[in-house]
Residue, then its C-alpha position, 0 to 999 in steps of 0.5 A: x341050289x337050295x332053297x329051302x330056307x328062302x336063300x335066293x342069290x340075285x334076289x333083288x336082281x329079279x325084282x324092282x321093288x328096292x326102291x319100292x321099300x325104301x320109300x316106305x321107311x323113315x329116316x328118323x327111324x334109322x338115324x344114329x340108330x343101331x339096327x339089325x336085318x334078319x336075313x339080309x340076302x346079299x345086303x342091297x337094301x342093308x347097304x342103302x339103309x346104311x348109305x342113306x339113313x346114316x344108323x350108328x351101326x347096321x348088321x346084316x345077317x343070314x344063314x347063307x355063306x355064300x350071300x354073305x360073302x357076296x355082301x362083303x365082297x360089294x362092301x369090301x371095294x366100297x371100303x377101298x374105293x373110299x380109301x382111295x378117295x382119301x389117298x388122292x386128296x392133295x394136302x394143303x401147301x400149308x402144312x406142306x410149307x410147315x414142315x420144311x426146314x427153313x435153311x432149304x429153298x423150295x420153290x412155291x407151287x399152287x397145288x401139290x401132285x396127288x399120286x397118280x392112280x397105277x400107284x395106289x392097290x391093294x397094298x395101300x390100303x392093307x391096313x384098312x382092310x385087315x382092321x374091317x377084316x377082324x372087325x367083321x370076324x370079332x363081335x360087334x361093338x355097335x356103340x363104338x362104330x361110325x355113322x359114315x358109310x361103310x364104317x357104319x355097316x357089317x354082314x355076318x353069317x349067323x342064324x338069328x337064334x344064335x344071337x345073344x339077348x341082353x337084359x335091355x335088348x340090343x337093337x333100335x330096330x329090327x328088319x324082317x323083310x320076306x323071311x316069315x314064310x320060311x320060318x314058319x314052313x320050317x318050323x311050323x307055328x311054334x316056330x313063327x311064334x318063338x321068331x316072333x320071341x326072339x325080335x321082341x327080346x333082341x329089340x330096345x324099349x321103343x325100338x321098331x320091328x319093320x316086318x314083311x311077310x308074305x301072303x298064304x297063297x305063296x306058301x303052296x308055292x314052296x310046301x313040297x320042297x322038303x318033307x317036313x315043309x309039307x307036313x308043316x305047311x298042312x299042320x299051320x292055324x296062324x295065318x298070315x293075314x293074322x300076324x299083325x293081330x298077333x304082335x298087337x294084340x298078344x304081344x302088345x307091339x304098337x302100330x306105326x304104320x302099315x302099307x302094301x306094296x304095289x303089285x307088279x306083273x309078276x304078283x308080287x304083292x306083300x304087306x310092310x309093318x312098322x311097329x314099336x314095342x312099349x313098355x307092355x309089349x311082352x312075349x308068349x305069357x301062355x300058348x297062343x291058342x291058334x288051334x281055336x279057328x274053326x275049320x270053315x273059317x280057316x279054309x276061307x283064309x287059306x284060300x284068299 
């Protein structure tokens, strides 16, 4: 299986830090909010931000059809777990009574048989199905979506970059959890720093872009896997320990809040970003000039 675009199946099946993450968002950041996870994976942690913070929408997206496949099929039987829910719950005599002609005797009962479940499938919820099933294959309305999971929720397989900009941007808040390093050993500065473009244009006037990136000492890890990631991975200035001046000072993002996960046996280790984009956060108004660390000072970073 490749990797080289960070597209690990069972992800969060390897690591035990879903919870670790949760714990540092808010649910006021998500409420009634529509969001967006860059790079979703198989949607586990999209799936519980849409569980447990209720946005009026959240859309997961990554380049992996497999993945996303993977995060349809989990939503998909919690669409029909919920529809069976729903099938099974007893009208009340009341409006049962109602509707019975009053030349016919009925003998009154204190509760009604619900369906037994051998006779609820697939087919009784058909027509919830393929409603969420063109749903999810149509462009999103977000605006008009519920905020009870998992009417609140959708996974599609796109690039980030395939996105269509509004003059207001579209999204309350933007996830990037674990992404970066692969952006930027595919597509080297320029390309972290045109990512970094699009979130900005994508996001609303006071919307939070949660970012996680990952440290230098990951890169090495990974460098070899194609060509072109070795040769970017020795071409790179903008480290990671300088993002967060970056998005603070060059595009002007405001800082909210800023935590590093705990690390666990195995390393893992990676600083979470909340940040809000004012009305003076703007994008690259000239290039970023990353070539102007010295030498001795970008070899001490890349060695930390």
């Amino acid at each position: 299986m490749s990797v080289v675009k960070g597209n690990y199946h069972h992800y969060y099946n390897k690591r035990d830090d879903l919870e670790e993450r949760m714990g540092f968002f808010q649910s006021l950041w998500f409420e009634s909010k529509v969001c967006l996870d860059i790079g979703c994976n198989d949607g586990l942690i999209t799936a519980e931000i849409a569980q447990r913070y209720r946005p009026e929408f959240i859309t997961g997206i990554d380049f992996d059809k497999f993945l996303i496949e993977s995060a349809e099929s989990r939503l998909k039987r919690a669409r029909y777990n919920l529809a069976k829910e729903k099938v099974n719950i007893p009208l009340p005599i009341s409006s049962i009574n109602r509707f019975t002609p009053r030349s016919v005797k009925i003998k009154r009962a204190t509760h009604t048989t619900a369906p037994s479940n051998a006779a609820i499938d697939e087919k009784s919820v058909t027509t919830t199905s393929s409603s969420i099933s063109s749903m999810d294959s149509s462009p999103i309305s977000e605006s008009s979506c519920g905020r009870i999971y998992p009417e609140n929720i959708a996974f599609q397989k796109k690039d980030v970059f395939e996105l269509t900009e509004s003059s207001g941007g579209r999204y309350d808040v933007i996830l990037c959890l674990s992404v970066t390093k692969w952006i930027h050993l595919n597509g080297g500065d320029d390309g972290l720093l045109t990512f970094f473009d699009k979130v900005l244009s994508l996001l609303k006037v006071s919307g939070i872009f949660i970012l996680e990136y990952q440290p230098w000492k990951s890169y090495k890890k990974r460098k070899d896997l194609t060509p072109q990631m070795e040769e970017n991975y020795h071409k790179i200035h903008l480290l990671p320990n300088t993002f967060e001046q970056v998005l603070l000072v060059d595009y002007g993002f405001e800082l909210l809040e800023k935590r590093y996960s705990e690390e666990s046996a195995s390393g893992f280790r990676r600083p979470i970003l909340a940040l809000r984009k004012t009305d003076r956060t703007q994008g690259r108004t000239s290039k970023i000039e990353t070539e102007s660390n010295s030498i001795d000072c970008l070899e001490v970073q890349k060695n930390c």
